[in-house]
C-alpha positions as CSV (number, residue, x, y, z in Angstrom):
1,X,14.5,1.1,18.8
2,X,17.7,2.7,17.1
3,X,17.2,2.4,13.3
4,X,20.4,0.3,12.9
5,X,19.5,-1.7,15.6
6,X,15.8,-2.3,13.9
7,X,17.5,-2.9,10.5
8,X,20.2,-5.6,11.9
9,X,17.7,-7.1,13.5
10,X,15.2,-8.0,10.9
11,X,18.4,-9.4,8.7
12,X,19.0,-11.6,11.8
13,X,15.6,-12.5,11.9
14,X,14.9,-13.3,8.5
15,X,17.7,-15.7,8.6
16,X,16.3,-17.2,11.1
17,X,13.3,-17.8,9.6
18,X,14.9,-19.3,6.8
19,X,16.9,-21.3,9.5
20,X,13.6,-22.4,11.0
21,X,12.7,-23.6,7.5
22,X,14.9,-25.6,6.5
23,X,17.7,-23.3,5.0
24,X,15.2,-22.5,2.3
25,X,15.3,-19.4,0.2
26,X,12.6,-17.6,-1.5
27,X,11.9,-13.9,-2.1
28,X,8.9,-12.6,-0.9
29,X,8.4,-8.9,-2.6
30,X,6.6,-6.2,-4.6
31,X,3.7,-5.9,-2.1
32,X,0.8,-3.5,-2.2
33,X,-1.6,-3.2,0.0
34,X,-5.0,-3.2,-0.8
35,X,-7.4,-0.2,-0.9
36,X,-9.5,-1.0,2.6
37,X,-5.9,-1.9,4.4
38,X,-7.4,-6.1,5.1
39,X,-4.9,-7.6,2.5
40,X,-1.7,-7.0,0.6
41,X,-0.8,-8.9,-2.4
42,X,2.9,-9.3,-3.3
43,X,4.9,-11.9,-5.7
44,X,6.7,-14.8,-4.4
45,X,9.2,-17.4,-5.4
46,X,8.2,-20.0,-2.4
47,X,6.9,-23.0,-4.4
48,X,9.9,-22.9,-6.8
49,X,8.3,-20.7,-9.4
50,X,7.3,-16.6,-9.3
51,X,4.0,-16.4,-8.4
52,X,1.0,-13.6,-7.0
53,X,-0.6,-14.1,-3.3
54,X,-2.7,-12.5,-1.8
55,X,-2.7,-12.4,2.8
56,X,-4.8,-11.4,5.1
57,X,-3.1,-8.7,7.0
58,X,-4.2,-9.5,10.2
59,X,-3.8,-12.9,10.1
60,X,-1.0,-13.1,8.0
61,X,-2.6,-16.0,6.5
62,X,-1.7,-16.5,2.8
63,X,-3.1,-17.3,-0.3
64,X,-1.6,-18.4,-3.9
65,X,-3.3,-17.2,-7.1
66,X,-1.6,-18.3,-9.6
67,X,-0.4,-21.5,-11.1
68,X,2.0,-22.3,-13.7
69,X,5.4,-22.5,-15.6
70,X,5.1,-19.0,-16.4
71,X,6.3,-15.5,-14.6
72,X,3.6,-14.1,-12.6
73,X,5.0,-10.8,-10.8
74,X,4.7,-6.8,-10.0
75,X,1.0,-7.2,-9.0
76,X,-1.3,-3.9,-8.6
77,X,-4.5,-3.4,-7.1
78,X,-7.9,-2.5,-9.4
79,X,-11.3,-0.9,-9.5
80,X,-11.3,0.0,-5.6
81,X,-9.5,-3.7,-4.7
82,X,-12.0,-5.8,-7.1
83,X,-9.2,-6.9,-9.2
84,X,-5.5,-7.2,-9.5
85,X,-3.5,-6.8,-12.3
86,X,-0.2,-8.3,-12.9
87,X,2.7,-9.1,-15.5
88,X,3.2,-12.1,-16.6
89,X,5.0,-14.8,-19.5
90,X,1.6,-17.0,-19.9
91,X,1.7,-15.9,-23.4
92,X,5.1,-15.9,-24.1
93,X,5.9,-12.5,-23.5
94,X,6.0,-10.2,-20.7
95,X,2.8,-8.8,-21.1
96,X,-0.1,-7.4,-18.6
97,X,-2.7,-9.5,-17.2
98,X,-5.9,-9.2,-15.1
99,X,-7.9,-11.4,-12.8
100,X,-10.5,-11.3,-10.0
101,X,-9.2,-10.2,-6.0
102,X,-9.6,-14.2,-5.5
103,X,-7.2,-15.1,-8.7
104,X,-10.5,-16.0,-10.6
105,X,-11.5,-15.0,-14.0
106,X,-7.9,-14.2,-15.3
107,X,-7.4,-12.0,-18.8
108,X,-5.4,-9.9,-20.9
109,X,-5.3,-6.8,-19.7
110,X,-7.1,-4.3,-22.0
111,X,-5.9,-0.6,-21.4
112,X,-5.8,1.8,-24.3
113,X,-5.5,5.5,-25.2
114,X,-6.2,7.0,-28.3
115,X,-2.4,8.1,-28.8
116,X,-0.6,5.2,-26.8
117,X,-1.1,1.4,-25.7
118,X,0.4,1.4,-22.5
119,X,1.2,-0.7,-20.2
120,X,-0.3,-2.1,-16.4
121,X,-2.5,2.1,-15.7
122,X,-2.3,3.2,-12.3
123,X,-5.5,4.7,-11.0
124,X,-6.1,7.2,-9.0
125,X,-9.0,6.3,-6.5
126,X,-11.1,9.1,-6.4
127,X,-10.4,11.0,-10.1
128,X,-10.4,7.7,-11.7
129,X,-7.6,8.9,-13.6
130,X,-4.7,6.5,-14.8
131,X,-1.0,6.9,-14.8
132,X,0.9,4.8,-16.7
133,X,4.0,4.4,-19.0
134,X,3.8,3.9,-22.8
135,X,6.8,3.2,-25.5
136,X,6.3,6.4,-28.1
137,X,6.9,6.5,-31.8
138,X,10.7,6.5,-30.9
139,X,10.8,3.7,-28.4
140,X,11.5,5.7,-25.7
141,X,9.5,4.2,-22.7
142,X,7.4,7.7,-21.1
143,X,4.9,8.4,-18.8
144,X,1.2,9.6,-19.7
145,X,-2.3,10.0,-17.9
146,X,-5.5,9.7,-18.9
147,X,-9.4,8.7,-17.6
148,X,-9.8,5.4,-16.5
149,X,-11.5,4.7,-20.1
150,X,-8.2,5.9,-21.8
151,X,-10.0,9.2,-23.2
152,X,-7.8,12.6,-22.6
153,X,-4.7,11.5,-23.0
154,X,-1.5,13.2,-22.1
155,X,1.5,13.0,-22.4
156,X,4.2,14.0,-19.6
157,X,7.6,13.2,-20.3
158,X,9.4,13.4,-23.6
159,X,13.1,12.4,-23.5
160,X,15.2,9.3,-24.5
161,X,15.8,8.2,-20.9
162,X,13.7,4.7,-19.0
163,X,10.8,6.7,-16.8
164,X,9.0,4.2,-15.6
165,X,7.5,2.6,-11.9
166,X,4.6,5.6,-11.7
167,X,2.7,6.5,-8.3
168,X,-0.2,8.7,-7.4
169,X,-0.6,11.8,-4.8
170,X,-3.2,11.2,-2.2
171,X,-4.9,14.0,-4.0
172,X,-4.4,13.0,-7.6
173,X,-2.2,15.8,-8.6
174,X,1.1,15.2,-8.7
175,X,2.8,11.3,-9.9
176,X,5.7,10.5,-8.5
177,X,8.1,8.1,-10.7
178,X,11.8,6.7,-11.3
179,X,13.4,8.2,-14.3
180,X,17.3,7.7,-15.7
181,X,17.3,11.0,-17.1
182,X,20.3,12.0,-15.2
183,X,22.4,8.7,-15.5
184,X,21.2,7.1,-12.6
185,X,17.9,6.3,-11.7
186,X,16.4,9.2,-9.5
187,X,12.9,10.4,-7.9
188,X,11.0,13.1,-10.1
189,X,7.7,14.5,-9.8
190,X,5.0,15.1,-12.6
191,X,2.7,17.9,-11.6
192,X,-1.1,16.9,-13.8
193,X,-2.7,20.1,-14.2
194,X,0.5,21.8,-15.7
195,X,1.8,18.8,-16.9
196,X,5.4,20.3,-15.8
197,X,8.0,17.4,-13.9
198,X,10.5,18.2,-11.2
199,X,13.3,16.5,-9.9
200,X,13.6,15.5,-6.4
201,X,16.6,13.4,-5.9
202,X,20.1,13.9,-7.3
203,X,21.7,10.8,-5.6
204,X,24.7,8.6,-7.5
205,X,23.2,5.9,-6.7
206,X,19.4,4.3,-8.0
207,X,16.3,5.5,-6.3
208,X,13.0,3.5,-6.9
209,X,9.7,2.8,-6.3
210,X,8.5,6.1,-4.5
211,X,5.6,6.2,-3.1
212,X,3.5,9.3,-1.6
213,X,2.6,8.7,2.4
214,X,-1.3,8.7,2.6
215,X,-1.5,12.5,3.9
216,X,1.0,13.5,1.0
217,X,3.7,14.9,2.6
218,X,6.5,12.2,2.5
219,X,7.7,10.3,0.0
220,X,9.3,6.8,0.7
221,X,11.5,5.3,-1.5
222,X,14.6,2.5,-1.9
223,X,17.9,3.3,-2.8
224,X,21.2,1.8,-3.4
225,X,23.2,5.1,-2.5
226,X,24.9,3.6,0.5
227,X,25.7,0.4,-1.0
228,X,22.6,-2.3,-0.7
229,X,19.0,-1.9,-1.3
230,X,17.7,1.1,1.8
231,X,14.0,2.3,2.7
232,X,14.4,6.3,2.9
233,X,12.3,8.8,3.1
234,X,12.2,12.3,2.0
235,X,9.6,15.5,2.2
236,X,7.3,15.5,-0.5
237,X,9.1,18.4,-2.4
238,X,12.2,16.3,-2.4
239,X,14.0,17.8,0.7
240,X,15.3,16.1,4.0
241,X,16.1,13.0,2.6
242,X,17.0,10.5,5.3
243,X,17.5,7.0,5.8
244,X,14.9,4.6,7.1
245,X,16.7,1.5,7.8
246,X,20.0,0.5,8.1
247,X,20.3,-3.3,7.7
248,X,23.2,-5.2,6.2
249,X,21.2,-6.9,3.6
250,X,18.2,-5.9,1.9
251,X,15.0,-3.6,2.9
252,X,13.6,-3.1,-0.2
253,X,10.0,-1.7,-1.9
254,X,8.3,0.0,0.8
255,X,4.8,0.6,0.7
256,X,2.8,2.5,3.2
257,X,-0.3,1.6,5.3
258,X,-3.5,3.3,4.9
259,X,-3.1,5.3,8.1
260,X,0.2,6.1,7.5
261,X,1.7,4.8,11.0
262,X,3.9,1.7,9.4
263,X,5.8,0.3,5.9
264,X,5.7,-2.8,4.7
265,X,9.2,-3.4,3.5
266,X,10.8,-6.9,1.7
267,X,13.5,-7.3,4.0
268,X,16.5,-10.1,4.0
269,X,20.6,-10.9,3.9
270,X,20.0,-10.9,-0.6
271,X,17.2,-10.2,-2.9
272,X,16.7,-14.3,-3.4
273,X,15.9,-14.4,0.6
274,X,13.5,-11.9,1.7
275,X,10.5,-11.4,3.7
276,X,7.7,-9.1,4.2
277,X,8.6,-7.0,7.3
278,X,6.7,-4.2,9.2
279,X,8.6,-1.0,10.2
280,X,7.7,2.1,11.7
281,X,7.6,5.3,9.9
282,X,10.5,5.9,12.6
283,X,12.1,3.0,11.7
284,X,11.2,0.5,14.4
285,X,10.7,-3.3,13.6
286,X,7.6,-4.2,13.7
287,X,7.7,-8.0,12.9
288,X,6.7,-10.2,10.0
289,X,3.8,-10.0,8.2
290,X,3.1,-13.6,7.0
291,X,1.9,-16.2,9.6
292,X,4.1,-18.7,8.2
293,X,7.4,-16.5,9.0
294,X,6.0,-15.6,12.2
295,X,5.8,-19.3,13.5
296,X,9.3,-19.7,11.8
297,X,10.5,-17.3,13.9
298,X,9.1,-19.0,17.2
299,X,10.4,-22.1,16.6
300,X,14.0,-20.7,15.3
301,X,13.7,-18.4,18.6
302,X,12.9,-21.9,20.9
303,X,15.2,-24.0,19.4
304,X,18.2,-21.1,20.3
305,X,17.0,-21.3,23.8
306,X,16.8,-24.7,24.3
307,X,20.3,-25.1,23.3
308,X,21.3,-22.0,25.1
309,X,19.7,-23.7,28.5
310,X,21.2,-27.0,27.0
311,X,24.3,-25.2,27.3
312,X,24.3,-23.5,30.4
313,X,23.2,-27.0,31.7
314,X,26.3,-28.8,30.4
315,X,28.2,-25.8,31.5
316,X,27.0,-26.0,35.4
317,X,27.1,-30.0,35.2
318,X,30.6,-29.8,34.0
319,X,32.6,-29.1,37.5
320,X,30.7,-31.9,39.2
321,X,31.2,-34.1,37.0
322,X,35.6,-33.5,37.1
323,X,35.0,-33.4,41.0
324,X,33.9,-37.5,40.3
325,X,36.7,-38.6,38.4
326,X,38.9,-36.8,39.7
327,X,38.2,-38.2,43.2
328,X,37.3,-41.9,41.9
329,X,40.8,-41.5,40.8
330,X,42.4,-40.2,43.8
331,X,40.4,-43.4,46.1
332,X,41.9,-45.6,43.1
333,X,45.8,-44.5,43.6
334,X,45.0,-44.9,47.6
335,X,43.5,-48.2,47.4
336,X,46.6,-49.2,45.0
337,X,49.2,-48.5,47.6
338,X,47.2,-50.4,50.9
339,X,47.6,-53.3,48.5
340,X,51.2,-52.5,48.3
């Protein structure tokens, strides 16, 4: 399918979901999928309030973990898919919090270094290592790695710019993250061992959310460069950038499967209206991921061809029917003059 094509027509299909149910909008978004590729948990806005599922990916069958007033949002996946942790207001401020895959058991979430508290720590499955970011004795925010236990700390950026949204390598040897050191927010790269960072995008416009394909050699990402919200992708050294989709709204946060062969992307006309969506690593729609969307969908796509047929009907009926009067009044006018 041509990539515009693909991207048009998840915007048309996202609104007809929303169509299907009853004009409403919610954004679903931030999804990661989980470690063994069975579920993906992501942050919605569905029942009025900003809250962490979890779905089935098969399925598509969803689940809601948490409950509450507060803000429940940018959930991660921990210790091999056993927990997630996730940000949230329940304590008044935006602060990391923990709980079981099933949203039992939830706590504060305890991370810290001997040099640095940091916030929500990335790990790296098989080193055990964490990435995270951490607000130095300057208050600039910066990103540092450590074991999973916070022991070796170190430290990996040190500038007044936001570097933030850290993701591993397949290998655990490289983190990829969003930094504003050049004005705008663009892609760079911090290599562990040498603890030297690269660049990889020089774009006017804000690149986010990268994340490493699972054999390491691509890098997916969201940018705003051509106007709204794009999935793009780019070698892993930061060359041959191109553009995934090519909707008119939104296709936003991509995350890759396990093998590699699709993206889950939030896709939708504006930010307050999208849905998860699976797309090619060509580009190609692949259709929603939630059950719920996907009978939207079927019942927004049989209700357009029932009026279409309803139509066409009317349409066929419509000659016969002038025919009728037309010669009921042609008998009346000859009848009128016999009386005559």
């Amino acid at each position: 399918m041509n990539r515009s094509i693909a991207g048009a027509a998840v915007v048309l299909c996202t609104w007809a979901v929303a169509l299907a149910q009853g004009g409403n909008e919610w954004a679903d978004s931030n999804a990661r999928i989980s470690p063994d590729g069975k579920s993906v948990v992501f942050q919605s806005t569905r029942d009025g309030q900003t809250e962490i599922y979890v779905a089935d990916i098969d399925s598509g069958k969803a689940t809601r973990l948490t409950r509450g007033l507060a803000r429940d949002e940018q959930p991660e996946w921990l210790d091999r898919g056993r927990r997630i942790a996730f940000w949230s207001t329940r304590d008044g401020q935006f602060s990391p919090w923990v709980m079981d895959a099933d949203g039992a058991n939830v706590e504060r979430y305890a991370f810290q270094t001997s040099q640095a508290v940091p916030g929500l720590a990335i790990v790296h499955a098989r080193s055990r290592r964490a990435a995270f970011t951490f607000i130095d004795a300057d208050g600039d925010m910066e990103l540092g790695e450590s074991k999973y236990n916070g022991r070796e700390f170190r430290r990996l950026t040190d500038n007044t710019a936001l570097d933030h949204m850290p993701s591993w390598s397949p290998d655990g040897t490289r983190i990829v993250f969003s930094s504003l050191q050049g004005g705008s927010h663009d892609i760079y790269v911090a290599h562990v061992d040498t603890q030297s960072v690269t660049r990889l995008t020089t774009s006017q416009g804000n690149d986010l959310g990268a994340r490493f394909s699972p054999d390491g050699t691509t890098i997916a990402f969201q940018s705003d460069r051509d106007g709204s919200a794009q999935t793009y992708l780019m070698n892993a050294d930061g060359s041959d950038p191109r553009r995934l989709t090519d909707g008119e709204g939104v296709d936003a946060g991509p995350v890759w499967s396990p093998d590699g062969e699709w993206l889950l992307v939030a896709s939708g006309d504006t930010e307050a209206s999208t849905r998860l969506v699976r797309i090619s690593s060509d580009g190609e729609e692949l259709g929603f991921l939630l059950e719920d969307d996907r009978l939207a969908l079927a019942e927004a796509q049989e209700a357009a061809r029932r009026a279409a047929q309803a139509g066409a009907d009317a349409d066929d009926e419509q000659p016969e029917e002038t025919g009728l009067l037309i010669g009921l009044r042609e008998l009346e006018i000859r009848e009128g003059g016999k009386q005559k």
